[in-house]
MARTIGU-188079 format. One line per field, with one value per residue (C-alpha): residue in one letter; residue number from 0; x, y, z. Coordinates in nm, 3 decimals, decimal comma, always signed. Layout:
N
rest <- (A:...)
nr <- (NUM:...)
px <- (X:...)
py <- (Y:...)
pz <- (Z:...)
END
This chain:
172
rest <- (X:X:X:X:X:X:X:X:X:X:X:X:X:X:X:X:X:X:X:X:X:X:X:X:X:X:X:X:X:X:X:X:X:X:X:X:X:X:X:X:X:X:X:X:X:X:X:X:X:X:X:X:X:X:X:X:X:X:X:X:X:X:X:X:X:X:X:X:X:X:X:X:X:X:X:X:X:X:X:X:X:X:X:X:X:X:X:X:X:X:X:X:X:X:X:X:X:X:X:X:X:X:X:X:X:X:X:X:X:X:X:X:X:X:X:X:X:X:X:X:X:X:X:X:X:X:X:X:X:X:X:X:X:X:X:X:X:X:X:X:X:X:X:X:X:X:X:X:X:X:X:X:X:X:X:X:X:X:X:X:X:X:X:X:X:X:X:X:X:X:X:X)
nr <- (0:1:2:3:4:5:6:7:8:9:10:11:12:13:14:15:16:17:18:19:20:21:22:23:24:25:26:27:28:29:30:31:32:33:34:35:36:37:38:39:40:41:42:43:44:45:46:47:48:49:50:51:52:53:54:55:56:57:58:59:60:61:62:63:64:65:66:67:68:69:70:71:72:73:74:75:76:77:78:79:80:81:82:83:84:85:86:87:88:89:90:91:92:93:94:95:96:97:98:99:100:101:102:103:104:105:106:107:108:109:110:111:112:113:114:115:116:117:118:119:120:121:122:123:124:125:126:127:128:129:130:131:132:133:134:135:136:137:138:139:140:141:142:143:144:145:146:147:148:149:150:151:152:153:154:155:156:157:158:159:160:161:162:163:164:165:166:167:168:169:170:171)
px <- (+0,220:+0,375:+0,082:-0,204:-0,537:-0,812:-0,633:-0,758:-0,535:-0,706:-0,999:-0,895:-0,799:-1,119:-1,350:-1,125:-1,207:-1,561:-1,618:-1,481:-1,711:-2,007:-1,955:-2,070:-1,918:-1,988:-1,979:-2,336:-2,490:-2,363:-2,097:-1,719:-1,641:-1,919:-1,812:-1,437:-1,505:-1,737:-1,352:-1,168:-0,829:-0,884:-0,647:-0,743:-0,889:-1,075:-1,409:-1,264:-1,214:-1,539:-1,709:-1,579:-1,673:-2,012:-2,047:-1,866:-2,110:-2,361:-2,276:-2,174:-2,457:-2,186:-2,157:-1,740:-1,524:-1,385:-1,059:-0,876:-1,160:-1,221:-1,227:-0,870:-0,719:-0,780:-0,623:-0,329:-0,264:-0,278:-0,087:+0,166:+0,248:+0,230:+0,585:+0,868:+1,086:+1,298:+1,122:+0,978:+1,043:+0,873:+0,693:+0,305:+0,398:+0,156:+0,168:+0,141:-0,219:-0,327:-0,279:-0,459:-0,752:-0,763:-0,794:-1,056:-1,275:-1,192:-1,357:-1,656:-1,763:-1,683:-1,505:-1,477:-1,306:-1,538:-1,475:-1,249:-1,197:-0,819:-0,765:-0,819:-0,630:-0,334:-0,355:-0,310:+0,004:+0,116:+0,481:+0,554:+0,690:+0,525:+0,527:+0,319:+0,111:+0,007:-0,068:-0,252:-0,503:-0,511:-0,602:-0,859:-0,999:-1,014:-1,230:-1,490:-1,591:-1,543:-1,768:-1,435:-1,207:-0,871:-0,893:-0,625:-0,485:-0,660:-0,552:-0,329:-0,176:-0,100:+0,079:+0,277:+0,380:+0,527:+0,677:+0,821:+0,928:+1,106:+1,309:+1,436:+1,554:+1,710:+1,896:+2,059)
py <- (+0,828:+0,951:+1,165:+1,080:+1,183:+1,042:+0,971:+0,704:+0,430:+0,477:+0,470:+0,166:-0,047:+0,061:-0,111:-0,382:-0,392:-0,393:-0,625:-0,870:-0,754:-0,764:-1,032:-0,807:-0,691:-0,313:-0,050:-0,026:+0,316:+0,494:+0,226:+0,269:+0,356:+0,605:+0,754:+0,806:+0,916:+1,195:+1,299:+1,257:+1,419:+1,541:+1,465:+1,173:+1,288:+1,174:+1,306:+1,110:+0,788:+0,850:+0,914:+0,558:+0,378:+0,464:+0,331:+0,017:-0,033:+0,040:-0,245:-0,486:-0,373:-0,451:-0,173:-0,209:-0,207:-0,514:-0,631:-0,537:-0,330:-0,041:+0,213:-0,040:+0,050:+0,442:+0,393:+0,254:+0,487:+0,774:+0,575:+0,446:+0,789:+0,984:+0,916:+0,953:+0,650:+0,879:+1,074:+0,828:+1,049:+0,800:+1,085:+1,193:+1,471:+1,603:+1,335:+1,030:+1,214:+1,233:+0,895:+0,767:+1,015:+0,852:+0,503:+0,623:+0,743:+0,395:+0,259:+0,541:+0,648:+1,034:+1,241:+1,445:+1,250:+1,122:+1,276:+1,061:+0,838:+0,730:+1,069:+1,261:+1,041:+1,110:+1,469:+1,458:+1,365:+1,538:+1,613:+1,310:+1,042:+0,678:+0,531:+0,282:+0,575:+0,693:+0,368:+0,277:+0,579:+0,561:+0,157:+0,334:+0,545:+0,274:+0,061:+0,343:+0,350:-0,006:-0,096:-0,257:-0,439:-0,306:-0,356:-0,488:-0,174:+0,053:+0,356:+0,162:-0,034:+0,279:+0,388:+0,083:+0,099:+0,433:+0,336:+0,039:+0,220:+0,473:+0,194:+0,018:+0,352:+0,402:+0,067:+0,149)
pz <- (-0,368:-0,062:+0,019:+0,214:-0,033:-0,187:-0,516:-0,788:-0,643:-0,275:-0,457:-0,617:-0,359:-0,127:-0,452:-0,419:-0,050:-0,091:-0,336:-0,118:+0,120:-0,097:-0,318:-0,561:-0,921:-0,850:-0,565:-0,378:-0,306:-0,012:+0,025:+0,114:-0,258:-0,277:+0,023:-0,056:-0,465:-0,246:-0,127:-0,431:-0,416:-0,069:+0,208:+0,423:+0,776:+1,031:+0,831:+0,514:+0,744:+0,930:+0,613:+0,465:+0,845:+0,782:+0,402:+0,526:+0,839:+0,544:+0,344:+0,633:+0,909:+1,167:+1,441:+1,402:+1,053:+0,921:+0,971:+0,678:+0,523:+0,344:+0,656:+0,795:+0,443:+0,482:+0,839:+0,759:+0,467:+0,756:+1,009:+0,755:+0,643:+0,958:+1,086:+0,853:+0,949:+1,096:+1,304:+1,576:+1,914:+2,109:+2,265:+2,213:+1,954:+1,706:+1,449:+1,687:+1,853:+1,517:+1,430:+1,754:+1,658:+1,313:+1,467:+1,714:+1,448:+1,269:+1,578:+1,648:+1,281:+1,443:+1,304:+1,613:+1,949:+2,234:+2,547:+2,776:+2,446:+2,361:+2,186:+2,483:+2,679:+2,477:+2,468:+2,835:+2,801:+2,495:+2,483:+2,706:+2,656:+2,555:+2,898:+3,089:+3,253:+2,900:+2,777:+3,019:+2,984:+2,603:+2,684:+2,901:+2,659:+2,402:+2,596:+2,691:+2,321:+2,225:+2,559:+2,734:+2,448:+2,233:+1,920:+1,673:+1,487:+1,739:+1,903:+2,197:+1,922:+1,738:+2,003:+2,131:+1,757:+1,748:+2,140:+1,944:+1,594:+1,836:+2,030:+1,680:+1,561:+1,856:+1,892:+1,529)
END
């Protein structure tokens, strides 16, 4: 399973998620579960993730994704996989802009980033490395699409991960 797609088991575990949402014994229409099996065996992307944001705000009627929810579980199977263990440069590289993209569109239901949003924060500094400058901008750009808070697992924590990941790896 160490690709990032749509496979049964993803598929699996986002039911799981929603029926905790729901309460209810099946997937609804247009849900989280309806929106991923429309991906089946495709890789996970920022459509895929938007695409699952918007069946979970469908079945929720919140504005944000739920902790721990379908559209979180989608995340983390991007985020998890993005960086082999032992490739954390500590640097914006390719890989670590991606992952922040995938959070923002956790956060906006987009698939595409918002202008001035945490994504194109970090591209500003692509090639650089994690630093307070660039931390403080993504911050920046997280709050102009969350209306002025971070968010747990968002795109500053992605990269404060990765800044920490890079540190450990370093220290061994």
């Amino acid at each position: 399973m160490g690709d990032r797609t749509v496979s049964p088991e993803v598929i699996s575990k986002i039911v799981a998620k929603e029926k905790k949402l729901t309460g209810e014994s099946r997937p609804v229409a247009d849900g989280p579960t309806a929106q991923a099996q429309k991906h089946a065996d495709e890789p996970i992307t920022g459509q895929v993730i938007s695409d699952i944001t918007q069946g979970e705000k469908h079945v929720t009627s919140r504005d944000v994704p739920v902790h721990g929810g379908p559209a979180a579980l989608a995340q983390s199977i991007v985020t998890s996989k993005t960086n082999p263990v032992s490739s954390h440069t500590g640097r914006l590289d390719p890989n670590l802009i991606s992952a922040i993209s995938s959070a923002e569109a956790v956060i906006t239901g987009k698939s595409e980033p918002v202008k001035g949003g945490p994504t194109a924060q970090a591209q500003r500094h692509a090639g650089e490395p994690i630093n307070a400058q660039a931390l403080h901008d993504i911050t920046e750009g997280e709050k102009l699409i969350t209306g002025g808070a971070r968010v747990k697992g968002g795109p500053t924590a992605t990269a404060q991960s990765e800044l920490s990941k890079s540190q450990d790896q370093n220290r061994s």
